[in-house]
C-alpha positions as CSV (number, residue, x, y, z in Angstrom):
1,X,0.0,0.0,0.0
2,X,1.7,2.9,-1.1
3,X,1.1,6.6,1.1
4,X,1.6,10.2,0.0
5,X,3.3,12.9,1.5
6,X,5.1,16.5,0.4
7,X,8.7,17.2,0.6
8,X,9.8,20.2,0.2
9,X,6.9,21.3,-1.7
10,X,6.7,18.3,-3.7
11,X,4.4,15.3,-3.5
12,X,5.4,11.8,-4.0
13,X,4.0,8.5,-3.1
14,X,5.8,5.5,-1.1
15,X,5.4,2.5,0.5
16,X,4.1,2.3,4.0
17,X,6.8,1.9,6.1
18,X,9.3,3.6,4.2
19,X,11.3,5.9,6.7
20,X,11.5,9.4,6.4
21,X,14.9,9.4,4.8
22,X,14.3,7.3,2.1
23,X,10.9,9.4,1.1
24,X,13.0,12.7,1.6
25,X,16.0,11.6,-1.1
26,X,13.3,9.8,-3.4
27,X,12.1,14.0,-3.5
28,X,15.5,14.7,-4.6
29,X,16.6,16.1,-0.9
30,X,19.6,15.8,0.3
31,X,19.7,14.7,3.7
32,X,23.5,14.5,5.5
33,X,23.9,11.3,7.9
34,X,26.3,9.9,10.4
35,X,25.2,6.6,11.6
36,X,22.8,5.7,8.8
37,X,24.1,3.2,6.9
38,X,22.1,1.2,4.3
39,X,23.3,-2.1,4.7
40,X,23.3,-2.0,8.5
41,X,20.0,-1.9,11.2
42,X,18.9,1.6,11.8
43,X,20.4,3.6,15.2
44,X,19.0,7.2,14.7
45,X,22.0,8.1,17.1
46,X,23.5,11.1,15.4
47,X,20.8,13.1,14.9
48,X,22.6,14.9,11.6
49,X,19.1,13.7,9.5
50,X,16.8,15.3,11.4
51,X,14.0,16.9,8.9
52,X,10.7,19.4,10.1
53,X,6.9,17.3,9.8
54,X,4.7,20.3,9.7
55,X,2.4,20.4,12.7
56,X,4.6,18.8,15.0
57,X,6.5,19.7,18.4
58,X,9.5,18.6,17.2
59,X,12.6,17.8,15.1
60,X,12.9,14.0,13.6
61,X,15.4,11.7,12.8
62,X,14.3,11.1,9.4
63,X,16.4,7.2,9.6
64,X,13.7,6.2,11.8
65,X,10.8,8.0,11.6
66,X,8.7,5.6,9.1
67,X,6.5,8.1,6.6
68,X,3.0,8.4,7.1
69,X,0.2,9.6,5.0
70,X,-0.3,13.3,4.3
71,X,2.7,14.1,6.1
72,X,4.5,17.9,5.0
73,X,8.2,18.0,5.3
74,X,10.5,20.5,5.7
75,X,14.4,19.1,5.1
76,X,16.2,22.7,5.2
77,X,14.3,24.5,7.0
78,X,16.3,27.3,9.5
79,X,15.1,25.3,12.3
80,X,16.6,22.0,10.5
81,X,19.6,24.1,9.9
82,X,20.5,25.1,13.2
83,X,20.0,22.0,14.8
84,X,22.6,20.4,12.3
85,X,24.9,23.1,13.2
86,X,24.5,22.1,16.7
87,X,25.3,18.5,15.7
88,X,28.4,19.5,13.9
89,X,29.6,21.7,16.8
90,X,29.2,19.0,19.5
91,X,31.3,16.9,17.1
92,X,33.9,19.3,16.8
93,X,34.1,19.8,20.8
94,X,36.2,16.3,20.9
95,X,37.4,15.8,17.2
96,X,41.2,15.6,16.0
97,X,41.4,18.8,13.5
98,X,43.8,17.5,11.4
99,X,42.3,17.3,8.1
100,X,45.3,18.6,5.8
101,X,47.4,15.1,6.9
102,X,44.2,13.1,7.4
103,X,44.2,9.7,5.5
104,X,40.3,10.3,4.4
105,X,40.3,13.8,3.9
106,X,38.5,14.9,0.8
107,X,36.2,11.6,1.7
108,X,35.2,12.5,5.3
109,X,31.7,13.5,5.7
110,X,32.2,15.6,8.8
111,X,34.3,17.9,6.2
112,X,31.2,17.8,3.8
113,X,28.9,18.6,6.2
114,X,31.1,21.6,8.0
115,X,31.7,22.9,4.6
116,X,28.2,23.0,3.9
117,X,26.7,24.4,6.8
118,X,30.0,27.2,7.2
119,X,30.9,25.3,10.6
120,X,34.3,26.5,11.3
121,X,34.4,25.8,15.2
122,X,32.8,24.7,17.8
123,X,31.6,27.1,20.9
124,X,31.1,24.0,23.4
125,X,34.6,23.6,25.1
126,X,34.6,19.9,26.5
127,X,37.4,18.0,27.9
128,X,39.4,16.8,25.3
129,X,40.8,12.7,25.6
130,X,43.6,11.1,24.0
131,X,41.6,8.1,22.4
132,X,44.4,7.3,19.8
133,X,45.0,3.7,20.4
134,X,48.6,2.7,19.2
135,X,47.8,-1.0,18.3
136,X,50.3,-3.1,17.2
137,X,48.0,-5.0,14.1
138,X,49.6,-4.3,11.3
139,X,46.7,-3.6,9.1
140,X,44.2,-0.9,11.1
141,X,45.1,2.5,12.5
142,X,42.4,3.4,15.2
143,X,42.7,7.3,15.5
144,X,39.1,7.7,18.1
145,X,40.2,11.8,18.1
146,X,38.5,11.9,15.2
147,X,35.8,9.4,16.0
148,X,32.1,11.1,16.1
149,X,30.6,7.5,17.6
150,X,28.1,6.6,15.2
151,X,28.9,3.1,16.0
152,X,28.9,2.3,12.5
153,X,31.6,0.0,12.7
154,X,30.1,-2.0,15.6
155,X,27.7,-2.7,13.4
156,X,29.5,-3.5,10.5
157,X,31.4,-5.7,12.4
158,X,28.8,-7.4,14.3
159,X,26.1,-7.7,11.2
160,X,28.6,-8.5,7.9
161,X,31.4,-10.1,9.3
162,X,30.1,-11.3,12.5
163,X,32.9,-10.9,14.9
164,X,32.0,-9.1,17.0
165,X,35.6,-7.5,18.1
166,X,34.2,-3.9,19.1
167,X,31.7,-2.0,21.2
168,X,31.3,0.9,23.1
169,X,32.9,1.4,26.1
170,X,31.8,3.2,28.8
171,X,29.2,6.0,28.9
172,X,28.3,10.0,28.6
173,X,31.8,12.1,27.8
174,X,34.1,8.8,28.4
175,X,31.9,6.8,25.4
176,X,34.3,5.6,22.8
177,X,34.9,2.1,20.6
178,X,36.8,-0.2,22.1
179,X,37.8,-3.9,22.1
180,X,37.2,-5.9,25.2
181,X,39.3,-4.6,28.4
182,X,39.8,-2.1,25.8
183,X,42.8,-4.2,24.3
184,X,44.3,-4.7,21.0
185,X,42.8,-6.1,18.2
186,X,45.1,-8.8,17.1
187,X,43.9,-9.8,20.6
188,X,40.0,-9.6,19.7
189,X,38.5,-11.8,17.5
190,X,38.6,-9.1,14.8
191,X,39.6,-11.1,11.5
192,X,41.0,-7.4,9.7
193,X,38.5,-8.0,7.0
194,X,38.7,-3.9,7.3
195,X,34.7,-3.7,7.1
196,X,35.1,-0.9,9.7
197,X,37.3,1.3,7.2
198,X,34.6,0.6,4.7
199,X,31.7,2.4,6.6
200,X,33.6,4.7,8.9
201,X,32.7,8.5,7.5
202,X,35.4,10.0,8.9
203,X,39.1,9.2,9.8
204,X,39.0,7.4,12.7
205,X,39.7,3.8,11.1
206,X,42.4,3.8,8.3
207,X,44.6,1.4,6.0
208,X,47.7,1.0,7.6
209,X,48.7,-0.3,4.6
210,X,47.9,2.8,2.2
211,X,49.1,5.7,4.8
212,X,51.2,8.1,3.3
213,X,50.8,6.5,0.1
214,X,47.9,8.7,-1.7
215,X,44.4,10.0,-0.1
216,X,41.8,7.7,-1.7
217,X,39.8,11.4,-2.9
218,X,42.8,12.1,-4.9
219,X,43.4,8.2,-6.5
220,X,42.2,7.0,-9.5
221,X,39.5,4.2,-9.0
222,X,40.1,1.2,-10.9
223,X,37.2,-1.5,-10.4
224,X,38.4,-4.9,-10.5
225,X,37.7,-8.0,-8.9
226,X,39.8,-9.8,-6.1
227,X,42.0,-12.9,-7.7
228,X,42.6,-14.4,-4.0
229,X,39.3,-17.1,-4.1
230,X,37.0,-18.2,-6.3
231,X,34.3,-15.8,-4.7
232,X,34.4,-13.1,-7.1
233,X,34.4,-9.8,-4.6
234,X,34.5,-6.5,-6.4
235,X,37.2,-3.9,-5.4
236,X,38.8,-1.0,-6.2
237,X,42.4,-0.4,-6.9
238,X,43.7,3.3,-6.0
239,X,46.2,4.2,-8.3
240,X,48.4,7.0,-8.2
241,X,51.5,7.4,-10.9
242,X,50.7,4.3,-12.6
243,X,51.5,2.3,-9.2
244,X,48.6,0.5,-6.9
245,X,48.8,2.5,-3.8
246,X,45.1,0.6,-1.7
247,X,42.2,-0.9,-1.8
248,X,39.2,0.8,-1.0
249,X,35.1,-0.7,-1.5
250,X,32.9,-0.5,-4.1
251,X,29.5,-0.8,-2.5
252,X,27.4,0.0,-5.8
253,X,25.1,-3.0,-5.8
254,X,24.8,-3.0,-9.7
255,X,28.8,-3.3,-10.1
256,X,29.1,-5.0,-6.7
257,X,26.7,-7.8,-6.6
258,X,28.7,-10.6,-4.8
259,X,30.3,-8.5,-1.8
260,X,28.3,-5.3,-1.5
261,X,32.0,-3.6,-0.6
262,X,32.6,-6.0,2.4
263,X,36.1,-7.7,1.6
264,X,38.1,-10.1,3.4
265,X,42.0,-9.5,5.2
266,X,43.5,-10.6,1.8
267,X,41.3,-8.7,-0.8
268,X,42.0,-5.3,1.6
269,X,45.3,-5.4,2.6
270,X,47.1,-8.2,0.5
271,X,47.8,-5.8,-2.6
272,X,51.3,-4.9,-1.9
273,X,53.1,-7.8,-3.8
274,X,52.0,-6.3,-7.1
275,X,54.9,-3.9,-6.6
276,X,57.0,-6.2,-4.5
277,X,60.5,-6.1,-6.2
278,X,61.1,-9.6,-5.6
279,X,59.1,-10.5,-8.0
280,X,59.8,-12.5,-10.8
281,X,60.5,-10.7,-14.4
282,X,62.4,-13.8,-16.4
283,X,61.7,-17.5,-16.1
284,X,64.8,-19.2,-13.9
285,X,66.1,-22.8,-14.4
286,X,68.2,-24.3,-11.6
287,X,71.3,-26.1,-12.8
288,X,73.7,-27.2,-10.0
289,X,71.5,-25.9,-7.0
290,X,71.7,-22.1,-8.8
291,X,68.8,-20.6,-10.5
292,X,69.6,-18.5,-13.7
293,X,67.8,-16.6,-16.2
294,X,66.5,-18.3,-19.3
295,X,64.7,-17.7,-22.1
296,X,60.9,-18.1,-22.4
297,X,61.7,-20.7,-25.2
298,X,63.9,-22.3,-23.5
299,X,62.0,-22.8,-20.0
300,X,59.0,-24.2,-21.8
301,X,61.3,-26.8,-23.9
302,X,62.9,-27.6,-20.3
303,X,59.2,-27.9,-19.2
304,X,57.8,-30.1,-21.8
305,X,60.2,-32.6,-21.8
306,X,60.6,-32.9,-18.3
307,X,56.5,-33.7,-18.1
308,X,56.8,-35.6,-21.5
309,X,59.7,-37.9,-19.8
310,X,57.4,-38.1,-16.5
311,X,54.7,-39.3,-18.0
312,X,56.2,-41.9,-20.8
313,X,58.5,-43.6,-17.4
314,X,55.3,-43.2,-14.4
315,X,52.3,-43.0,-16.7
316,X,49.9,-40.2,-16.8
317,X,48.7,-39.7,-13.4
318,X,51.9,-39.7,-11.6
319,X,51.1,-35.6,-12.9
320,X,49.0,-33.4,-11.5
321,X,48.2,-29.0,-12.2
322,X,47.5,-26.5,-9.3
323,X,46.4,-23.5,-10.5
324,X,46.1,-20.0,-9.4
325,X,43.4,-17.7,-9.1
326,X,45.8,-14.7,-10.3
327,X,44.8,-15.9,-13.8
328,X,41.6,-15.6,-15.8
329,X,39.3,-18.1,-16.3
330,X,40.4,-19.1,-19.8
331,X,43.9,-19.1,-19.0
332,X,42.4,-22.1,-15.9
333,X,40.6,-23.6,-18.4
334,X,43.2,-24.2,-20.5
335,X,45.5,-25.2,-17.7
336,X,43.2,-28.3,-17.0
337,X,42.3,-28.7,-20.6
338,X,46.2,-29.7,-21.0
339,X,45.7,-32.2,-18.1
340,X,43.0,-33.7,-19.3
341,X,43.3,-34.0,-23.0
342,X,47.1,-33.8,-23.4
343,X,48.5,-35.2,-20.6
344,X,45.8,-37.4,-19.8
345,X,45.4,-37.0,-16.3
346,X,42.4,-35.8,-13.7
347,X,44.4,-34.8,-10.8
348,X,43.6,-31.0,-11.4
349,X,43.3,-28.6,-8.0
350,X,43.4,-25.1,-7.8
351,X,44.1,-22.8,-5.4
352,X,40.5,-21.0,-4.9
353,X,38.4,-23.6,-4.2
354,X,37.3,-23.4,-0.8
């Protein structure tokens, strides 16, 4: 049963039980948002969405305020613009102003948002904690200076990946994420997939991996998809000068149907042997227990009659091919096409197959 209501002076019709939010950017509005995250269950903690139904005593948090029928809504109204202000502010009062050496800035919604609404400082002087947690992983940075607690990536970690290695720890002024006993990760039962980097809108979880290397707003985005398992998960490569600098989530679900963005330790972080300079640039043959350089003619000659010899001495199944999920799918198709036609053997593995 679909309901009508006016946004901003225009009418459009949803479902019932569509939230607010949804109904206001179906109108074209653009509503700014902290904890809302579409693939995660609703909070309505941040209160950055809040929109004006006409006729009532108060704001709303448009995330989780469903629509109802005949509703009016005001999304930038000066009431609706102050009270985002006032959001912003509080934020500001315990947040790390480093933005010109920030890892995410140029992607960081609290910069969007303070841009857009001319916040340049905040008139509520808290105390100010050092929450930066120097963990020893060697994947995550956890910077909680610059954290604005919309618990996104409790979430993330408790609803995609299921680990459950974060919460938040303790309450009021003190509030901030935390493992248990407030320990290290590699301690937790976090599994680095890196889902927390993937929804957190500001700098307070970054690559280890990709500091100092390029911000992601300034990379080129090269969609791919990961060559570690069979799985398929679609990713993005940030290139800068020609060179893969990180991995950051595509969570598009048109061009990211398998993984919706969420990515594994290896897909995330395992990108860095693309420029390792160990490896391998000529094919090697060992002759006396020292490898040298050979031609591509002459390796595969080597090859073939080593397997031909093999094979015509221990019969075909003494052989076996592992492949490798670094090459296409033709390339593995012809890899057990050999086996199995030429060779005459079915011992064929591969590395993906879980």
């Amino acid at each position: 049963m679909d309901i009508k209501l006016t946004i901003d002076g225009k009418e459009i019709e949803v479902p019932q039980g569509t939230m607010l939010l949804e109904a206001c950017r179906k109108a074209g509005a653009d509503i700014p948002t902290f904890c809302y995250d579409p693939d995660l269950k609703l909070a309505g903690s941040c209160r950055m969405c809040v929109v004006q139904p006409k006729g009532w005593r108060n704001l709303v948090a448009s995330c989780v305020t469903p629509a109802q029928n005949g509703m009016v809504i005001e999304t930038e109204s000066p009431d609706v613009v102050e009270a985002r202000k006032v959001v912003l502010e509080l934020m500001l009062a315990r947040h790390k102003l480093t933005c010109h050496t920030c890892e995410k800035d140029g992607e960081c919604n609290l910069q969007d948002y303070c841009y857009r609404y001319g916040v340049t400082e905040s008139r509520f002087a808290g105390k100010v904690h050092n929450l930066f947690k120097d963990d020893s992983n060697p994947f995550i940075e956890r910077d909680y200076d610059k954290c604005v607690m919309c618990t996104r990536c409790v979430r993330a970690c408790e609803e995609i990946t299921g680990a459950r290695a974060i919460n938040v720890m303790d309450r009021g002024h003190h509030a901030h994420i935390a493992t248990a006993y407030d320990g290290n990760l590699e301690d937790s039962p976090c599994v680095f997939c890196g889902q927390c980097i993937m929804v957190c809108p500001v700098g307070a979880l970054t690559s280890k991996i990709a500091a100092g290397q390029g911000k992601p707003a300034q990379n080129d985005k090269v969609l791919t998809t990961c060559t570690y398992c069979g799985t398929g998960c679609t990713l993005e490569l940030n290139v800068k000068n020609d060179k893969i600098v990180g991995v950051t989530s595509n969570r598009d679900a048109e061009w990211s149907p398998v993984n919706r963005g969420a990515l594994c330790v290896k897909g995330r972080f395992g990108w860095d042997f693309v420029n390792s300079p160990e490896r391998l640039t000529t094919p090697l043959i060992k002759e006396n227990g020292e490898f040298r350089p050979a031609s591509w003619d002459e390796a595969l000659d080597l090859a073939a009659e080593k397997i031909k010899g093999i094979k015509e001495k221990y019969g075909p199944d003494s052989l076996s091919m592992f492949s490798s999920a670094r090459v296409t799918n033709e390339e593995n198709y012809l890899a057990q096409k050999l086996m199995r036609a030429a060779i005459g053997s079915n011992n064929v593995d591969h590395c993906a197959r879980l």
